[in-house]
Structures are given as C-alpha cells and as structure tokens.
Backbone as a ProteinNet text record, in pm:
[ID]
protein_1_A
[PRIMARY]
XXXXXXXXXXXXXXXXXXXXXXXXXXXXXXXXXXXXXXXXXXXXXXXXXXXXXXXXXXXXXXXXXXXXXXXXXXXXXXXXXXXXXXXXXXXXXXXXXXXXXXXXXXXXXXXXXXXXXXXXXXXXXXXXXXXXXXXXXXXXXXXXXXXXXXXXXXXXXXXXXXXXXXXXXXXXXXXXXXXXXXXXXXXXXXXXXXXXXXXXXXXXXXXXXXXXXXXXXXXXXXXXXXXXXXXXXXXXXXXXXXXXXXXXXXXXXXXXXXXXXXXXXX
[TERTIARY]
401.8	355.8	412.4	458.3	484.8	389.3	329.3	235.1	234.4	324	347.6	321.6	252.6	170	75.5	-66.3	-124.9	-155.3	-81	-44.8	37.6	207.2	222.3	230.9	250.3	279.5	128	-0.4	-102.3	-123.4	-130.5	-155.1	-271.9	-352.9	-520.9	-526.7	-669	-718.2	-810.7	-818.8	-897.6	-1073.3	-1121.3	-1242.1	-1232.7	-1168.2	-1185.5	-1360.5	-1334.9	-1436.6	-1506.1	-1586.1	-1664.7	-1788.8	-1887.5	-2024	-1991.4	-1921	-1873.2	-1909.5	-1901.8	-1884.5	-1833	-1699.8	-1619.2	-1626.5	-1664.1	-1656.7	-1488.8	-1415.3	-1287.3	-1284.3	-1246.7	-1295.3	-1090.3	-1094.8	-961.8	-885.2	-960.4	-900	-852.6	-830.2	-754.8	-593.1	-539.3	-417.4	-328.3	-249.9	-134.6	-196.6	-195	-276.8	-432.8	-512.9	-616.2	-643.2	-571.1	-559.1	-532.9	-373.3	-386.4	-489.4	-575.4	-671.6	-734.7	-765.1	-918.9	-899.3	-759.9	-691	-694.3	-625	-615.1	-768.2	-816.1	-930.6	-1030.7	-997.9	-1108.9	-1021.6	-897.4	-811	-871	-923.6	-936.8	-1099.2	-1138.2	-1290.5	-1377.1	-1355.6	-1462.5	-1541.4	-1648.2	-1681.4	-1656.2	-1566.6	-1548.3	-1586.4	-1683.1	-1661.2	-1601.4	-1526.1	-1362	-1431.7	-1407.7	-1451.9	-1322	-1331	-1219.4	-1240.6	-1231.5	-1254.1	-1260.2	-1139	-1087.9	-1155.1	-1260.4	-1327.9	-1202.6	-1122.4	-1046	-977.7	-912.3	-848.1	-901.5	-1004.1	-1090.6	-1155	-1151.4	-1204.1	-1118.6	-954.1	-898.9	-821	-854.6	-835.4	-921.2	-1071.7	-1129.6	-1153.5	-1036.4	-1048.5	-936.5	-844	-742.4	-791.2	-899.9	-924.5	-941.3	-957.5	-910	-1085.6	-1181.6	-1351.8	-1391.2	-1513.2	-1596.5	-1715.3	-1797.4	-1921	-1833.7	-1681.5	-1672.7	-1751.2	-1764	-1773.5	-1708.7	-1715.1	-1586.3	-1688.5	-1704.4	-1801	-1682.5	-1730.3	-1663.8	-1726	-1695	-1727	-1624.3	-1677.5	-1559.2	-1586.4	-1501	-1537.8	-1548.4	-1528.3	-1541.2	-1736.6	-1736.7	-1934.7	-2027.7	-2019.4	-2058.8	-2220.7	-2307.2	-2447	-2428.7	-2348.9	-2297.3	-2339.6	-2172.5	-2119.6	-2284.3	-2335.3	-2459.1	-2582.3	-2579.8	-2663.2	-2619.1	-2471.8	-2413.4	-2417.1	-2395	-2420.5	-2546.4	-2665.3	-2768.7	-2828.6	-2802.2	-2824.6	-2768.6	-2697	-2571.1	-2661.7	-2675.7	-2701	-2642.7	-2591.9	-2536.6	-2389.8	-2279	-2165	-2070.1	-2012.5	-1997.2	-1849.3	-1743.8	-1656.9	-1668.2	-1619.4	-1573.3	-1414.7	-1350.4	-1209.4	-1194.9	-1183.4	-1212.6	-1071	-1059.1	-888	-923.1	-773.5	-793.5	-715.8	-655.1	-593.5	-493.1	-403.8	-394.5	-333.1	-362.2	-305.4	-216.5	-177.5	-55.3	58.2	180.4	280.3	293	395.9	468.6	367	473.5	441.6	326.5	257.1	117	95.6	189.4	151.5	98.6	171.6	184.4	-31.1	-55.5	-172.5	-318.3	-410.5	-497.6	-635.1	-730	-881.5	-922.7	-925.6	-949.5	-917.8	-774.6	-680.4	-735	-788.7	-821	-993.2	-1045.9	-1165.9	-1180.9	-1142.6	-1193.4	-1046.6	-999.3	-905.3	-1010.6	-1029.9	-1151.9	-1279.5	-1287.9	-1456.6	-1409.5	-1293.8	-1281.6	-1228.7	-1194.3	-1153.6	-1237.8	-1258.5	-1308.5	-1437.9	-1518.8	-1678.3	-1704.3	-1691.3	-1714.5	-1732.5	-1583.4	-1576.2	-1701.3	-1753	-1875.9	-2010.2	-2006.1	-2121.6	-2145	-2021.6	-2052.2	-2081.4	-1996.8	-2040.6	-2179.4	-2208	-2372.6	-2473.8	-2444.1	-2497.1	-2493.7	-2375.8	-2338.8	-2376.5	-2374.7	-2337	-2527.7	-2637.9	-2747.7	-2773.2	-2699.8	-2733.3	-2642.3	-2484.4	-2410.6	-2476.3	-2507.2	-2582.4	-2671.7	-2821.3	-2906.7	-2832.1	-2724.6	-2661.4	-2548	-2559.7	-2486.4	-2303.5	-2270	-2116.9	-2120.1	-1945.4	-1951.4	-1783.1	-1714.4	-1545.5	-1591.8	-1517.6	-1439.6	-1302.5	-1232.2	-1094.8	-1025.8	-1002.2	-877.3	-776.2	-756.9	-581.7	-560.1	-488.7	-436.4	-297.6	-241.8	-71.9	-12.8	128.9	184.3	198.9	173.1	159.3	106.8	-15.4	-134.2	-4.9	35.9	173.6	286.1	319.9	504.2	458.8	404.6	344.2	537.4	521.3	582.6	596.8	778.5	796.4	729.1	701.3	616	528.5	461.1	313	220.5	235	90.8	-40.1	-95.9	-189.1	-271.1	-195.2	-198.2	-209.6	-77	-83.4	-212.7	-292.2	-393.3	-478.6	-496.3	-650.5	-627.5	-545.5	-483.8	-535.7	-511.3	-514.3	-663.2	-742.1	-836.3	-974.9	-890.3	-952.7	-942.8	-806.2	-825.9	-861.7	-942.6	-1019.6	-1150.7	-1188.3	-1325.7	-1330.8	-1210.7	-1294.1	-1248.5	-1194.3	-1220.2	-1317.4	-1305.3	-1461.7	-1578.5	-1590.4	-1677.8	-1672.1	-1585.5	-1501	-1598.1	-1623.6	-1692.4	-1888.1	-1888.8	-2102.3	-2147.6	-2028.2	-2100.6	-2145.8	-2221.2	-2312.4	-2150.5	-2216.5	-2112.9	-2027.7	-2125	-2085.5	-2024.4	-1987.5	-1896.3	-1750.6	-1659.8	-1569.2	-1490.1	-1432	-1387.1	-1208.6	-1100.5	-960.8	-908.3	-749.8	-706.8	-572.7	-555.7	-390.8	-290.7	-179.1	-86.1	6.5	0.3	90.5	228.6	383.2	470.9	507	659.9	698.2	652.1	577.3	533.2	563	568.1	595.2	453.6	455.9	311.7	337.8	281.6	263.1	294.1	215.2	169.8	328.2	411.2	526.9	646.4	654.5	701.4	647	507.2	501.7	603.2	560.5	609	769.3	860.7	953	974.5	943.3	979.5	954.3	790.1	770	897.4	964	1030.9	1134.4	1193	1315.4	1286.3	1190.5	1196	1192.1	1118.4	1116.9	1250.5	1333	1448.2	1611.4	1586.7	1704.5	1769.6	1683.6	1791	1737.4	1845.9	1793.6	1719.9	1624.2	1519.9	1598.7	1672.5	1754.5	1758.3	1854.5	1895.6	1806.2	1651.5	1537.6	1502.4	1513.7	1416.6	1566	1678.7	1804.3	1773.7	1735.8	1741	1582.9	1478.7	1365.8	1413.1	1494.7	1523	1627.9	1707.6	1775.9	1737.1	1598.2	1536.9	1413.9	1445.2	1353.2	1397.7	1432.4	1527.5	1487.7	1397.1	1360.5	1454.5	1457.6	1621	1534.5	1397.6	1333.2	1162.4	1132.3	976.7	883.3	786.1	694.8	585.3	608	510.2	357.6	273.4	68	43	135.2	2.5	60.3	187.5	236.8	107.8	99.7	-35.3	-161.1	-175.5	-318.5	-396.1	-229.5	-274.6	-303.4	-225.8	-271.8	-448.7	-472.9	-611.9	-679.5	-690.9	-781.1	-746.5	-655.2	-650.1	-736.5	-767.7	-861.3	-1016.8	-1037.3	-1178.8	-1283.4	-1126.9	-1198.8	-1260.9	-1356.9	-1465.8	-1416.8	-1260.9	-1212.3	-1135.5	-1172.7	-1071.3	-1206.4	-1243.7	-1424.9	-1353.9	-1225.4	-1231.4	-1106.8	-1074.8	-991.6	-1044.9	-1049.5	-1142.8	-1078	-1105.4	-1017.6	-915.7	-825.9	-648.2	-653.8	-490.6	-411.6	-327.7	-294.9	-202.6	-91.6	60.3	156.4	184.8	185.7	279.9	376.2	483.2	590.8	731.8	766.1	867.2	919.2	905.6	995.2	1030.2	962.8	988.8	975.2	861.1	787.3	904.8	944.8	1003.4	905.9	786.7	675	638.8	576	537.2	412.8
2022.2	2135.6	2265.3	2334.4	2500.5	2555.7	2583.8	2659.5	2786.6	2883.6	2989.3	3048.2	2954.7	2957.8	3029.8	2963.7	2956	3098.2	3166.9	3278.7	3413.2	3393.3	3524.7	3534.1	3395.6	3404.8	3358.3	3372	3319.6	3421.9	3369.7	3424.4	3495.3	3474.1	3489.3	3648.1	3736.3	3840.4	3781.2	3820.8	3770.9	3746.1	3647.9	3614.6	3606.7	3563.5	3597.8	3441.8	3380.5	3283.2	3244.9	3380.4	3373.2	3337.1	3274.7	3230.2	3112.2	3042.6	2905.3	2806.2	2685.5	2573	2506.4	2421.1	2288.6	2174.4	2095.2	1912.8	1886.3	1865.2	1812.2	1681.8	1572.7	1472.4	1402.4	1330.9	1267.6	1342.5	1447.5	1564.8	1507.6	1425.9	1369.3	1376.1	1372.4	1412.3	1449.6	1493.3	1462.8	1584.4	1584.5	1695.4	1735.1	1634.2	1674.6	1729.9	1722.5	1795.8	1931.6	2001.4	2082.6	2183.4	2124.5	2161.4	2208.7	2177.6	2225.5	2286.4	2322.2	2437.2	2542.6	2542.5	2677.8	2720	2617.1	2652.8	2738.9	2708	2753.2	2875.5	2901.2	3015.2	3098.2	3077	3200.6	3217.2	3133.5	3231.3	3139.2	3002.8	2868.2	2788.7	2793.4	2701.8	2527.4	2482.8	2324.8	2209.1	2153.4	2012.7	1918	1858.3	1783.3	1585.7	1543.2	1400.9	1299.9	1177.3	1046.2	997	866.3	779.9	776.2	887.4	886.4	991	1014.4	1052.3	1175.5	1105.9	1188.4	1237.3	1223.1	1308.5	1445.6	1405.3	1516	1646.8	1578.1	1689.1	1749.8	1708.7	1757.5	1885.2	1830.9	1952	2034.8	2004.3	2085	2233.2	2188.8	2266.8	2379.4	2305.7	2378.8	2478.9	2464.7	2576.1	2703.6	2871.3	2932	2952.1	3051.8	3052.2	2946.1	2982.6	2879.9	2827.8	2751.1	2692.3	2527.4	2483.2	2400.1	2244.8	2150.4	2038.4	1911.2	1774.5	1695.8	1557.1	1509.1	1356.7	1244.2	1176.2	1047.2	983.7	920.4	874.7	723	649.9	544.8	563.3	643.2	656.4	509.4	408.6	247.7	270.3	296.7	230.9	350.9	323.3	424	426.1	350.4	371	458.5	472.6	543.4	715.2	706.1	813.4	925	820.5	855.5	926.8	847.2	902.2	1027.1	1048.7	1134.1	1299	1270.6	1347.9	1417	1325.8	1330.6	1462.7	1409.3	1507.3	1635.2	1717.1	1788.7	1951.7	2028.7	2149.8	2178.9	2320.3	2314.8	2366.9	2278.2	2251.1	2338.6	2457.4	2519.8	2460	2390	2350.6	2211	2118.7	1957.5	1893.7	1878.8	1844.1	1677.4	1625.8	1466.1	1436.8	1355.9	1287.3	1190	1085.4	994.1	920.1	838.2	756.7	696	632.3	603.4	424.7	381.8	207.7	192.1	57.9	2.3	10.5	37.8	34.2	-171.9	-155.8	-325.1	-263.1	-402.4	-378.4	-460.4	-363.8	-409	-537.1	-606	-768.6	-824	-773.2	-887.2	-810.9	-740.7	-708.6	-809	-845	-891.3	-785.7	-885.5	-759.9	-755.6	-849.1	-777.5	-673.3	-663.2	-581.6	-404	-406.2	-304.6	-237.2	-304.7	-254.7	-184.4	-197.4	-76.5	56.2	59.1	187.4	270.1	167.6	225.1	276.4	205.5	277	383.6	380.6	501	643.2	645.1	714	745.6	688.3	719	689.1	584.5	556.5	647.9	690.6	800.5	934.4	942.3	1101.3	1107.9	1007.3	1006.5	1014.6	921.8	957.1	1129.9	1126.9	1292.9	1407.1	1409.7	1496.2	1471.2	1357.3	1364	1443.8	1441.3	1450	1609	1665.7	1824.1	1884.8	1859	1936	2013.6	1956.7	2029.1	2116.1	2093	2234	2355.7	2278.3	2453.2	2490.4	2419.7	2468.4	2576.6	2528.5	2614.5	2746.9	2777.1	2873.1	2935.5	2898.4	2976	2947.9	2866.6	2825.5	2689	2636.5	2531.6	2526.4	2437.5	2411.6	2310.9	2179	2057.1	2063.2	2003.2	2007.8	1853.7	1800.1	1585.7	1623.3	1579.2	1512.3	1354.1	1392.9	1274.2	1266.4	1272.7	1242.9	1271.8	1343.5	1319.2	1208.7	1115.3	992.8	957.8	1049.3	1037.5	1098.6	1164.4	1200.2	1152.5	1095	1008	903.5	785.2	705.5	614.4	643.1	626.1	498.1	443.3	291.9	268.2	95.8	52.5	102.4	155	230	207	48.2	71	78.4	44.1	23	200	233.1	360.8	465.6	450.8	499.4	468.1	351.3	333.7	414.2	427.1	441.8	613.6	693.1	837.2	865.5	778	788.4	797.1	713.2	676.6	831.3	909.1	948.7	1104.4	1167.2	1211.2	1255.2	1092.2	1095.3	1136.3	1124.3	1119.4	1278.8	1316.2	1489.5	1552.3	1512.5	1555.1	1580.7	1451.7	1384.1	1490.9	1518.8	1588.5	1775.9	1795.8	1908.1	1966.6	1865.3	1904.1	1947	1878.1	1833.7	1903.1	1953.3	2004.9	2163.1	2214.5	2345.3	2473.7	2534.4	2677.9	2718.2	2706.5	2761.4	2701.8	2531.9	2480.3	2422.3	2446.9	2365.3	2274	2186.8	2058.7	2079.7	2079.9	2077.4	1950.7	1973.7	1821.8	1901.6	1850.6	1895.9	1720.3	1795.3	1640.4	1651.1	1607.3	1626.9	1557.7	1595.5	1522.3	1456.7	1455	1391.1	1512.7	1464.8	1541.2	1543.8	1585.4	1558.4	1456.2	1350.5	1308.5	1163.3	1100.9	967.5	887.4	905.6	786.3	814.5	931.1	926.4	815.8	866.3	754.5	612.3	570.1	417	400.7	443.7	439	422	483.2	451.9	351.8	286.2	183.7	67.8	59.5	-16.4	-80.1	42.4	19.3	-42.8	-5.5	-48.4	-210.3	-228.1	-357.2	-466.6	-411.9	-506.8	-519.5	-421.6	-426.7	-417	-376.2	-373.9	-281.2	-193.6	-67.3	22.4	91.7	200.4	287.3	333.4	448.8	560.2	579.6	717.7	743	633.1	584	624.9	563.2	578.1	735.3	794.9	930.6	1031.4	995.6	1071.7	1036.8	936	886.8	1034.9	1027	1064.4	1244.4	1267.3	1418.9	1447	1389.2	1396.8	1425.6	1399.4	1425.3	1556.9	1627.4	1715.8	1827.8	1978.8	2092.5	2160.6	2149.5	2250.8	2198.7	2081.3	1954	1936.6	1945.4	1899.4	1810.5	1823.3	1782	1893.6	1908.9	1981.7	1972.4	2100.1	2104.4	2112.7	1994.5	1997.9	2139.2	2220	2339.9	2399.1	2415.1	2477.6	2397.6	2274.5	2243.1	2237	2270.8	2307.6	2490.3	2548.3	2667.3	2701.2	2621.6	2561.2	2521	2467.8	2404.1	2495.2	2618.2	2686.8	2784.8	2821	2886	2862.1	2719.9	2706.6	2692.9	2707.5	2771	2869.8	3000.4	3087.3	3159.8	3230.8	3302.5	3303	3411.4	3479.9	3330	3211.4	3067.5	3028.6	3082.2	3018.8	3013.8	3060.8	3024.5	2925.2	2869	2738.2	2588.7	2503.1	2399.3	2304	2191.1	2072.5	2009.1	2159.6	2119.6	2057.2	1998.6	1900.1	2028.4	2020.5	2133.4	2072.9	2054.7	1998.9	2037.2	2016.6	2075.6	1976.1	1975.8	1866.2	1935.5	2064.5	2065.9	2094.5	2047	2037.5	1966.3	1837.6	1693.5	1663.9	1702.1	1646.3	1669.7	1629.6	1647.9	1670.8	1659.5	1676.3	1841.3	1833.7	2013.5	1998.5
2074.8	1995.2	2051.1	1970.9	2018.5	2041.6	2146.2	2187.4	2141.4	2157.1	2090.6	1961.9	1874	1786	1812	1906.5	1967	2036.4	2056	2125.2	2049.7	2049.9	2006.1	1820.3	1842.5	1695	1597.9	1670.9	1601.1	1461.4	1391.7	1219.2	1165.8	1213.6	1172.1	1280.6	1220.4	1294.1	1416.4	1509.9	1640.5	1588	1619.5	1612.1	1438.6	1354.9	1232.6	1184.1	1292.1	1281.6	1355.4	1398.6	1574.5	1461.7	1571.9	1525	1417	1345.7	1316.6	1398.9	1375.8	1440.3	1382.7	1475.6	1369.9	1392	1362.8	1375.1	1311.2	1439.8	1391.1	1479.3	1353.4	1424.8	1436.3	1501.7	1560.5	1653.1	1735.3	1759	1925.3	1964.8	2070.7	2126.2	1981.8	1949	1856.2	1841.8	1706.6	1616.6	1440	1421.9	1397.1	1431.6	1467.7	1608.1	1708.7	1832.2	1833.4	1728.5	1698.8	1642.8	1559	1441.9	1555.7	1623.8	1698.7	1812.2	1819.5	1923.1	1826.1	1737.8	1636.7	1563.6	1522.4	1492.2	1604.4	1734.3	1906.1	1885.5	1860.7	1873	1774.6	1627.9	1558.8	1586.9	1694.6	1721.6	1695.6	1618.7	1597.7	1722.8	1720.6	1862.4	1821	1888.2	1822	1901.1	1788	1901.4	1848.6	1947.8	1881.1	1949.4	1833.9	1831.8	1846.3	1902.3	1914.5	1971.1	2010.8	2061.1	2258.5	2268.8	2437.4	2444.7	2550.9	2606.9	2748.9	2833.7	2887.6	2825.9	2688.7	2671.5	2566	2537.3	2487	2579.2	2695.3	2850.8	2844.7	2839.2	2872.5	2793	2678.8	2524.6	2549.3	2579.9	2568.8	2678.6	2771.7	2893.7	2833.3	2746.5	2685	2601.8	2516.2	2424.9	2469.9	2345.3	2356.2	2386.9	2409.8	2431.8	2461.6	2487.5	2557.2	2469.5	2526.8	2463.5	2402	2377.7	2298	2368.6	2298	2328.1	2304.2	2375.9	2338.2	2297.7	2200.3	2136.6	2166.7	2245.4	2205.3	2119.1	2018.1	1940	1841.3	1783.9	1721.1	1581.7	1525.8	1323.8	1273.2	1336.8	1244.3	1296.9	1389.3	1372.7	1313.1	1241.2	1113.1	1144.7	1200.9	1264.3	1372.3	1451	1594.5	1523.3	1394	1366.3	1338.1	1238.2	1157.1	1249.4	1327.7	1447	1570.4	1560.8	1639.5	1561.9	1409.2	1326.8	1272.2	1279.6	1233.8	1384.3	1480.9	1570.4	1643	1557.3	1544.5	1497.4	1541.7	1464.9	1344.3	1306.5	1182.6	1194.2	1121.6	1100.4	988.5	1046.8	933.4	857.9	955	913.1	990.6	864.5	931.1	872.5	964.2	951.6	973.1	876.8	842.2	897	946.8	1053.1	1116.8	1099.1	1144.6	1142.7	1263.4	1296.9	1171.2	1121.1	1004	1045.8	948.9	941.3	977.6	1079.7	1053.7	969.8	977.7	847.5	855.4	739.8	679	475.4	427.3	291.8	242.1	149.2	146.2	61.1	0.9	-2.1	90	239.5	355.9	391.3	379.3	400.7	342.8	490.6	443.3	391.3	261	247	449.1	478.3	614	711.4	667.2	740.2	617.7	543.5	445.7	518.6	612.6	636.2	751.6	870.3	983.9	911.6	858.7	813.6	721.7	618.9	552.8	619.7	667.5	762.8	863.8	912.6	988.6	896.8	787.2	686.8	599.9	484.8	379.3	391.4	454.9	512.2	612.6	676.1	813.7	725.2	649.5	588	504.3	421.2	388.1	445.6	544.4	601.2	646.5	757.8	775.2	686.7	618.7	467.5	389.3	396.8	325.6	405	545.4	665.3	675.2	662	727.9	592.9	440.7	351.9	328.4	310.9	319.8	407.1	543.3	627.6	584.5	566.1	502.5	354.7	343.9	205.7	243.2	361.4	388.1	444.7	493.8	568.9	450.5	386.4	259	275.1	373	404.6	396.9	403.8	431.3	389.3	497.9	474	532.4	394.3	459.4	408.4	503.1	477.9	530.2	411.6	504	512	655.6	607.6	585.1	430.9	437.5	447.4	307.5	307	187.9	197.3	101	2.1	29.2	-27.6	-114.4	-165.6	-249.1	-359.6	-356.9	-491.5	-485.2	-398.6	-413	-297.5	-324.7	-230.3	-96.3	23.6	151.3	132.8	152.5	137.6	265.2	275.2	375.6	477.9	408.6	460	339.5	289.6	161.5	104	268.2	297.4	313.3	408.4	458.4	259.5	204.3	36.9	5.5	-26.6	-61.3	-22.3	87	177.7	159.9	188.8	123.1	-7	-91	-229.5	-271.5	-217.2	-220.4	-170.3	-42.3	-27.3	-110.7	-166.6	-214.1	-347.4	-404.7	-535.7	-489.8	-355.7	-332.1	-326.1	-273.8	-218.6	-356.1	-488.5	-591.2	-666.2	-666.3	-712.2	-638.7	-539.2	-449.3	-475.9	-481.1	-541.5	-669.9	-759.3	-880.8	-860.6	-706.6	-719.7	-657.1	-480.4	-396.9	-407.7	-335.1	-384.3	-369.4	-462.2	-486.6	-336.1	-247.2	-111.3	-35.6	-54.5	11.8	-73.3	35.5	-41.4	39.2	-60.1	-16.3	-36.2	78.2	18.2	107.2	43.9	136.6	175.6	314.2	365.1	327.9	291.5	312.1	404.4	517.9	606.2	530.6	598.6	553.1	688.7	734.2	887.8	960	1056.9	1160.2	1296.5	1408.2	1531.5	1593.9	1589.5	1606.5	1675.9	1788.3	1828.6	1670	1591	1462.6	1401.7	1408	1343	1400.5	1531	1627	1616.9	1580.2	1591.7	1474.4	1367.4	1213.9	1209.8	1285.9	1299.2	1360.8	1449.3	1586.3	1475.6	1429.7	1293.4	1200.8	1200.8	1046.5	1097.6	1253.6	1311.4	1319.3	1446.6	1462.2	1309.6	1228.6	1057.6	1020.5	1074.2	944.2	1028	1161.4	1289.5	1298.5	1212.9	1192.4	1336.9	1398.1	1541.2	1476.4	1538.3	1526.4	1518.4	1532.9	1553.5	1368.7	1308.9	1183	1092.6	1133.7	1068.6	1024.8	1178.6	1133.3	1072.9	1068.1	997.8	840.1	834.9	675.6	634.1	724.6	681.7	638.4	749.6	783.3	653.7	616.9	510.4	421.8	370.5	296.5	276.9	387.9	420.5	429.4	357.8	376.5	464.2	547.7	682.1	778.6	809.6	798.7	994.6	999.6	1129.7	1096.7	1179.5	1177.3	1170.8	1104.4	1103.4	1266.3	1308	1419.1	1408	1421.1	1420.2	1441.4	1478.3	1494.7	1376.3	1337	1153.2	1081.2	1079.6	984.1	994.5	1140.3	1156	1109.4	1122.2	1027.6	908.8	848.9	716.9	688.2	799.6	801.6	782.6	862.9	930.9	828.9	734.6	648.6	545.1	541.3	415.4	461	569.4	653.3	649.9	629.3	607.7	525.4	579.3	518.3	354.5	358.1	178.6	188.8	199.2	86.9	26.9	-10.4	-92.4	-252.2	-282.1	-423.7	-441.2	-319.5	-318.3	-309.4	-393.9	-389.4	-452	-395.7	-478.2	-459.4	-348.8	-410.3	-271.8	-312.2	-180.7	-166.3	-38.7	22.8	38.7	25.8	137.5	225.1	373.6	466.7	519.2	425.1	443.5	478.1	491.9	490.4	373.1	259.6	104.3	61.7	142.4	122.9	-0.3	-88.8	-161.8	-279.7	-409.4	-520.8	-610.7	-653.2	-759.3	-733.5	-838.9	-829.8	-774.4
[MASK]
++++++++++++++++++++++++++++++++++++++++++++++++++++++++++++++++++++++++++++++++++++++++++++++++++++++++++++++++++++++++++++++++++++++++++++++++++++++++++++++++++++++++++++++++++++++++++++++++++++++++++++++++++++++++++++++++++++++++++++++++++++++++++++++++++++++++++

C-alpha cells in the first residue's frame, strides 16, 4: 500500500468523522485492512474484525487516534458473529468484507463448496446488518458499504463461484436499499485487479490450471486495464470512506467501480 495516502495525500478534512464508530470486518489485510486505516485516518474510532488475532494488534497499533479495537472473530460461525454483534454499542458505519472463494470453473464446484463462502459473505453481512441497523436508526445515521466485485456486471473467467456469491450479494444490498430507514444507506464498492494477497493466489490459481507463468497471467489482466497497473487498497478504501460520510446520505444503492477502467459497461 502507498502509505502516502494516508498522510500527504489524504483526501478528506481532518476529523471529518470524529465521534463515528466503524465495524470493518476482514480488516486483517488486503482492502479491508486499508478500509480501517483510512477510515481511523478521517477521525472514525474502528474496530477492525478477522479471523488473525496478531495481525489485527498489529493494524491496530498502526492506526491514525486512539480508542480503536481489534475482534477476532470467524464470519462462517454466524452464532459467534451474532453474539459478538449483539454486544457492540452503536455502529455508525459497517464495512461488510471478506475473504473471497477459491478460483477454477464453477461446474467443477461442489453445493458444499457454495456454503462457508456464503456464510462468511452474504449470511454474516446479514446477520450484522439486522443487528447494527435499529441502533443507527435510533442515532439518526447509519453507512453500510460491500465489497464485492466487478463481476456482479461482466462476471471474471474462472472465478464462478466467487461471480455468484458477488452477484448474490449485490441483489441483497439492493434489495435493502429500498426498506432500510431514510437515515441509513446501503452502497457497494467493486474492486477491479488490486494489489492484494487474494490477487496473487488468483493468479498462481490460473497458472498452475492452465501452465501458463504468472507473469503472462497478470500482463493479459493489465492489458486490459488503461491505468495499465493495479489499483492500490488504500485508492479504494477512499472510495469507501467517501460513501461514509456525513453529505453521501443521498447516495444509496449504487455499485461503485474502482477498477482502473477495466470495466467496458456503463
């Protein structure tokens, strides 16, 4: 990540989101790690959720103020989540993230292989949201914001599982888009190629299936991308935190891209 974000080049007015609190959950690494650096940067107190416990100490020593906290937590045990949530003060922003599936093509996929993705995704993002949305209600705020993927509009060869479970979720925060109270809103980021661990498996993935060098792989991806690099987690975590604030109350619904220009659809 360019830190320098972070610092000289941060976007937002100082404290523009002091007295907030964010539940960004996957925030261990990649761009939910970002999210909850930029988010502690514009003034949010965050507590950043994932599974690794050290490496959440260790983010959290990174942030920009104090007071944050680090949950370990596993989004598949959805009794865990429910109960980690249920005992949570009030949540003015929650950043739904998460790990994403295995790549290969989704024939070769079993219904089994379709369920802890789901429960850590689209079952979790639910639970929490049933959970957080009556208190921003009582407090007159409320930002949720997913990432999912470009994918949900030009679905990624061999990643179909992953297309699905994307797709899936951004019917739900539509769908959600229409019910929840005036004062909250629901958007979706689509990341495109990112600088991220999960980008790297995804390639190694595609190499070993098909013998082609990884190098090969991410030239074919970049070819296709006119920024003609990878998008850096903290470029899309500003994005995030853009739709947070206080004046984005009349943005609701939409998918964002931060792909680069990847995308060909309008």
């Amino acid at each position: 990540m360019n830190d320098e974000l972070l610092d000289n080049g941060f976007p937002f007015a100082d404290g523009v989101l002091d007295g907030q609190t964010a539940l960004v959950c996957g925030a261990s690494k990649g761009i939910g790690r970002a999210c909850a650096l930029m988010l502690a940067r514009a003034g949010a107190r965050v507590v950043a959720c994932a599974r690794s416990a050290a490496d959440l100490d260790s983010l959290v020593t990174k942030m920009h103020g104090d007071g944050h906290e680090a949950l370990a937590l596993d989004l598949e045990d959805l009794s865990a989540v429910h109960e980690a949530v249920s005992s949570m003060g009030t949540i003015h922003i929650l950043v739904n993230n998460s790990g994403g599936p295995p790549g290969g093509p989704l024939l070769e996929n079993t219904i089994d292989e379709f369920e802890g993705p789901f429960r850590r995704h689209l079952h979790a993002a639910h639970t929490i949201t049933q959970a957080l949305v009556p208190r921003m209600e009582a407090v007159g705020a409320g930002r949720i914001v997913n990432i999912i993927s470009t994918s949900v509009r030009e679905p990624i060869d061999n990643i179909g599982l992953s297309n699905t479970l994307r797709g899936a979720m951004a019917s739900w925060a539509k769908s959600l888009s229409r019910e929840l109270p005036a004062c909250v809103t629901i958007n979706n980021i689509m990341p495109g190629f990112t600088d991220t661990d999960r980008l790297g498996s995804l390639a190694a993935s595609i190499s070993e299936r098909t013998g082609r060098p990884v190098g090969d792989v991410r030239d074919e991806w970049m070819s296709g991308v006119p920024i003609q690099r990878l998008v850096d987690p903290l470029e899309t975590a500003v994005a995030v935190t853009f739709l947070c604030l206080p004046s984005s109350g009349a943005i609701r619904g939409v998918s964002l891209a931060v792909d680069g220009g990847r995308m060909r659809s309008i």
